[in-house]
Each structure stands twice: as structure tokens, then as C-alpha cells.
N, C-alpha and C positions, 0 to 999 in steps of 0.2 A: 504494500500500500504506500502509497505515495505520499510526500508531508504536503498540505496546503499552506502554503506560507501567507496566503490572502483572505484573512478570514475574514474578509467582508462578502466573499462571492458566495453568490447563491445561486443554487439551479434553476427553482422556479420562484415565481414570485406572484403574490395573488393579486385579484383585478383593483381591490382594493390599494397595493403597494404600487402597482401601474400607473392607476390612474392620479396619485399623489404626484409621484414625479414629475406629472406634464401638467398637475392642474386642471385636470380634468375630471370631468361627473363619470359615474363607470357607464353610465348609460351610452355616455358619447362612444366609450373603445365598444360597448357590444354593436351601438352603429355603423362603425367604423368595420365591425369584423361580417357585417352583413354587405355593408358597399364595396371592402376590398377584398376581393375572392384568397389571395395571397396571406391574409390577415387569419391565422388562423391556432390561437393556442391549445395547446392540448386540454384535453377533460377528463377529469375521475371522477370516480362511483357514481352512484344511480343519481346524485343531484347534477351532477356535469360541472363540477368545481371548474375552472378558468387555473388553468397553470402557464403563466408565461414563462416563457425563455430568452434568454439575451437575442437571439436572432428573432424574435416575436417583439420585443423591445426596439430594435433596431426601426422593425418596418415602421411601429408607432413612432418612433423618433423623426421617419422620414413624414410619413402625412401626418404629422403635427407640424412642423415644419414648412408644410406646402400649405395647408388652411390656417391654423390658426397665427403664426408668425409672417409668414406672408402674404395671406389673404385668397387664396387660390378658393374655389369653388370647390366641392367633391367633383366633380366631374369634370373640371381643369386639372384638379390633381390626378384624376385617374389617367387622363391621358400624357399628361408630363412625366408619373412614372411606366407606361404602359410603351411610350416611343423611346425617354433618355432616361431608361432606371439607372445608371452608370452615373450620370453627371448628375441625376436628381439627388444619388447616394452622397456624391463627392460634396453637391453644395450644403447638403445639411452636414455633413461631417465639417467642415469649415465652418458653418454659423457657429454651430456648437461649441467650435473650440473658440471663434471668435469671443463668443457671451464669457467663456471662461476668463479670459484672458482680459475683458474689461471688467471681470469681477476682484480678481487678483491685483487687476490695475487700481480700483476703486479702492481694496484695501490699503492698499499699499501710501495711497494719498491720506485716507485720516490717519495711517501710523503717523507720516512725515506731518500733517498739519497739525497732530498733537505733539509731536517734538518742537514743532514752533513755537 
């Protein structure tokens, strides 16, 4: 067995911990998994629990990205990922790190303006 030195990673994650991350109602990802055929997380036992996976994450990551950050329609975003899923993947990976990198920035200002 192998050591996890990352013990933050988790395998699945529920619709509840999903929808925290993006700020979203869970109602929107079970919409969301009815509009994008692709969208699709796994289910356990007879109630059909919702188990996401980082590659299930991913896709939310991208059409959140296409509607609710840039404004896209569902049905612009379906065809934006359905012609350039490559470049549709590249550009939310780049926002993404973008938002990080002016959160780190933003920190980094009140440290220096309380040093002042």
C-alpha cells in the first residue's frame, strides 16, 4: 500500500461539497447533469447518492466557467464545449489560476499595507 502524503485528496465528494465550491444551489449541478450529456457522476445504493470525482469536478469547473463567470447561455456553452473542448478546457484552467493568483496578490497587499 502506498503512503498518501496528500491528505487533503479525496475520491468522491458529495453534491453537497460540489456545489459549495462553485457556489452553487445543488439543484443547478443536477440541471446541469441533465443539459450536459458528459456530466455524469457516479450513484450508490437504492437512493442514487451523487458521488463526484475530480474528473466530474473538472467538467463543473468548465461550464461554470462558461455561464456563470462569463455569461454564456447553456446552449452557447454546449456548443463552445461540443466544437473547442480543448481550448474551452485551456481557458478555464487559466481563469482559474488567474482568480488564484489575484487572491494571493490581494493578500499579499494588506500584509505590506499593515506593515505601513
Amino acid at each position: 500500500m502506498a503512503l498518501n502524503l496528500d491528505k487533503n485528496l479525496k475520491r468522491y465528494y458529495s453534491i453537497r461539497e460540489v456545489a459549495e465550491m462553485f457556489g452553487l444551489n445543488e439543484s443547478t449541478l443536477r440541471y446541469w447533469e441533465q443539459e450536459f450529456p458528459y456530466l455524469k457522476p457516479k450513484t450508490s445504493g437504492p437512493a442514487k447518492i451523487r458521488q463526484y470525482q475530480e474528473k466530474d469536478i473538472e467538467q463543473i469547473r468548465l461550464i461554470h466557467n462558461l455561464v456563470k463567470v462569463r455569461g454564456f447561455k447553456l446552449s452557447a456553452a454546449k456548443k463552445i464545449i461540443n466544437s473547442n473542448r480543448d481550448g474551452a478546457d485551456r481557458r478555464a484552467e487559466v481563469l482559474t489560476m488567474l482568480i488564484d493568483l489575484r487572491t494571493e496578490l490581494q493578500a499579499l497587499k494588506k500584509q505590506m499595507d499593515y506593515l505601513t
